[in-house]
C-alpha positions as CSV (number, residue, x, y, z in Angstrom):
1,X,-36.1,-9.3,-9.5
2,X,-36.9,-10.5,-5.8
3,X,-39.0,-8.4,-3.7
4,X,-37.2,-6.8,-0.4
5,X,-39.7,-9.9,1.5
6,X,-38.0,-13.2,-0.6
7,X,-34.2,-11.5,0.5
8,X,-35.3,-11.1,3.9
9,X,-36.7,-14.3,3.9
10,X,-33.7,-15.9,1.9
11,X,-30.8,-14.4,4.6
12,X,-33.5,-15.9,7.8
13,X,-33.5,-19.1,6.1
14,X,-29.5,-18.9,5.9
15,X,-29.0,-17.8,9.1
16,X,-30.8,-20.5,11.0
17,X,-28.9,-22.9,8.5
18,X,-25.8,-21.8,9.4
19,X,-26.8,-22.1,13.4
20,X,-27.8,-25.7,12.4
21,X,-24.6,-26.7,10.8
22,X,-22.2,-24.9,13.3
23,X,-24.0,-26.6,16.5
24,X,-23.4,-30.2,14.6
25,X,-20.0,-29.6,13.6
26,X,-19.5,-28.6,17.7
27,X,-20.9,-31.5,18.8
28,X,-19.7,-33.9,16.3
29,X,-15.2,-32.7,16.1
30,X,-14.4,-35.0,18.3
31,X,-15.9,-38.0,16.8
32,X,-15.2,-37.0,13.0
33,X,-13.8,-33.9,12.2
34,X,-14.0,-34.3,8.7
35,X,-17.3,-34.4,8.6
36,X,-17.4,-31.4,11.4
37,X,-14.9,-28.8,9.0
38,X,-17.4,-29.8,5.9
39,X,-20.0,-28.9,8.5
40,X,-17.5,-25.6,8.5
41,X,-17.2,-24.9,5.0
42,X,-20.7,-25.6,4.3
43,X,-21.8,-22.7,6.7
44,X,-19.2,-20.2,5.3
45,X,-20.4,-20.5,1.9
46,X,-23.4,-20.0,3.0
47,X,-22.9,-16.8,4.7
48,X,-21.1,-15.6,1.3
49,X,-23.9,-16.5,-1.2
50,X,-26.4,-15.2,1.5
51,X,-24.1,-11.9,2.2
52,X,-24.6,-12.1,5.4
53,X,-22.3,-11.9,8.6
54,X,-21.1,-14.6,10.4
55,X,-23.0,-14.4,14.1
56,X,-20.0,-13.5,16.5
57,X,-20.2,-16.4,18.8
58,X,-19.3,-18.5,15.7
59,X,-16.9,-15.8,14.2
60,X,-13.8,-16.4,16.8
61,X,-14.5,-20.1,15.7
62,X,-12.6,-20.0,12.3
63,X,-8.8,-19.0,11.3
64,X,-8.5,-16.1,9.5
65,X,-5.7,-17.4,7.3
66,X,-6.8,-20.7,6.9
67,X,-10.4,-20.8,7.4
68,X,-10.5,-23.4,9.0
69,X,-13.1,-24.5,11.7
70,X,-11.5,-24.5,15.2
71,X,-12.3,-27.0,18.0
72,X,-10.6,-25.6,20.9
73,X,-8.3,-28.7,23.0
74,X,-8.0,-29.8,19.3
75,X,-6.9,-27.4,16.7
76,X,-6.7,-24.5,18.9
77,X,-5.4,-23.6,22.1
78,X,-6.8,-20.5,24.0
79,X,-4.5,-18.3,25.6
80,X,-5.1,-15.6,28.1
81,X,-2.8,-12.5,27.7
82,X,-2.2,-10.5,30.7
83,X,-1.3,-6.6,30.9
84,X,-2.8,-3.2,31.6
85,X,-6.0,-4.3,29.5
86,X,-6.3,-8.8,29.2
87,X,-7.6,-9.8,26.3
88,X,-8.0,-13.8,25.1
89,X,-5.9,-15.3,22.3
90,X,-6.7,-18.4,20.1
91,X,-4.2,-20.0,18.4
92,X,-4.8,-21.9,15.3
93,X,-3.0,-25.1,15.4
94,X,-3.1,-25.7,11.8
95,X,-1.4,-22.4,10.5
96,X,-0.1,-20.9,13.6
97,X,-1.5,-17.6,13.7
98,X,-2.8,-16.1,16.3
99,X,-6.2,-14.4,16.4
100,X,-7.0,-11.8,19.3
101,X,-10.5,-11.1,21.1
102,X,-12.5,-9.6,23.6
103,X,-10.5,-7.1,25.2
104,X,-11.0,-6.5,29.3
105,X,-10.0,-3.7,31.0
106,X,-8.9,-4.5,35.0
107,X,-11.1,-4.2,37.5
108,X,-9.9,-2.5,40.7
């Protein structure tokens, strides 16, 4: 059995990994972006063996049908949706689907 320190210390270890490998694969889509969704899949599977969540600013940053890793300009296209309450939109270009965020109310 590991002792409540080794997990804790296992999911830091993971977290900081999975930073590591989602700044590269930002920095590196537009030169290969093979090697930027490996970058992708890499951190995903380490967020499910670590059962830990995905850090938010990453989250909106992969397609929930297709989980794949989403540059925008290059496989997604951002969208702002107006109304009573605006909220942004990114649309996966690889699936089409359309994933809603941040919800903002109107300021008067």
């Amino acid at each position: 059995m590991s002792s409540r320190r080794e997990k804790q210390a296992t999911k830091k270890i993971a977290q900081e990994r999975i930073e590591i490998l989602l700044t590269l694969a930002d920095g590196i889509y537009s030169e290969d972006p093979e090697l930027a969704q490996r970058y992708g899949d890499l951190a995903r599977k380490i967020v499910m063996k670590a059962r830990i969540r995905m850090p938010e600013k990453w989250r909106i940053r992969f397609c929930r049908k297709c989980k794949k890793f989403l540059y925008p300009g290059i496989t997604t296209h951002v969208r702002i949706k107006s109304g009573v309450s605006s909220r942004v939109v990114y649309y996966c270009d690889i699936c089409n689907v359309g994933k809603k965020s941040k919800q903002f109310s109107k300021s008067s």
